[in-house]
C-alpha positions as CSV (number, residue, x, y, z in Angstrom):
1,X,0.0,0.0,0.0
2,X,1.3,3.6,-0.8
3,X,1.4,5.9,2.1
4,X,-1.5,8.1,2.3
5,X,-4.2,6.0,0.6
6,X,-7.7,6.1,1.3
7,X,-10.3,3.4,1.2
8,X,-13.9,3.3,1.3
9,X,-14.2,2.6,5.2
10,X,-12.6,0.1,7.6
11,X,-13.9,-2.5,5.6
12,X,-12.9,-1.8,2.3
13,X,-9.5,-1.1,3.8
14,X,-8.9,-4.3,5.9
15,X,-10.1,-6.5,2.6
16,X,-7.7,-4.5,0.5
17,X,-4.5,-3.9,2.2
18,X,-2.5,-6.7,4.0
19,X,-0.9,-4.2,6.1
20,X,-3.8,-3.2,7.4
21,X,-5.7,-6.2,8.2
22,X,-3.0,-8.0,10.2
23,X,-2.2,-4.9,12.3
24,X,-6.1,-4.4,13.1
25,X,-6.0,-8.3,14.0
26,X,-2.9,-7.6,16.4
27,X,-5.0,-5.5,18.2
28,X,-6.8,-6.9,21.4
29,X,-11.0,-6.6,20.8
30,X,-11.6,-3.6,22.8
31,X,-9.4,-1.8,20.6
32,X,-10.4,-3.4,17.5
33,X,-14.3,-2.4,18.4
34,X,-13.2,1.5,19.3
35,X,-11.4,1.2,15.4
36,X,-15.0,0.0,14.3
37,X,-16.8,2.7,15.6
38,X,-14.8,5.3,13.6
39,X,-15.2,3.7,10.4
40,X,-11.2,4.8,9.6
41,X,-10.0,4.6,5.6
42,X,-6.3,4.5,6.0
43,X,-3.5,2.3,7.7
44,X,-2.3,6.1,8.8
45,X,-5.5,6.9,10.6
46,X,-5.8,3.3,12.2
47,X,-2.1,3.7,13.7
48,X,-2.8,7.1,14.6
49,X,-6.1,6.6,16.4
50,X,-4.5,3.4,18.1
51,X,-1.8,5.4,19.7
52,X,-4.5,8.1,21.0
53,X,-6.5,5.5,22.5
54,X,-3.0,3.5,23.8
55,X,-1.8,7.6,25.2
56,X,-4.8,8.2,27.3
């Protein structure tokens, strides 16, 4: 995946970028369901969102 692309949602995103969908899957559930809620379209958003929740 190039850096900075966009998908249509969390769905489209985890069924079209490797990257994407085994880093969501690393991620306990309670994290995973907080990711699901936002509908994110970008590995960059995910890993950003993910350290906001981690950071408090």
């Amino acid at each position: 995946m190039k850096n900075g692309s966009y998908f249509n949602g969390l769905s489209d995103l985890l069924d079209q970028d490797l990257s994407s969908y085994e880093y969501f899957h690393s991620l306990p559930k309670n994290i995973q369901s907080e990711i699901e809620k936002y509908d994110l379209s970008s590995f960059e958003e995910m890993q950003h969102y993910v350290a906001t929740l981690k950071n408090g």
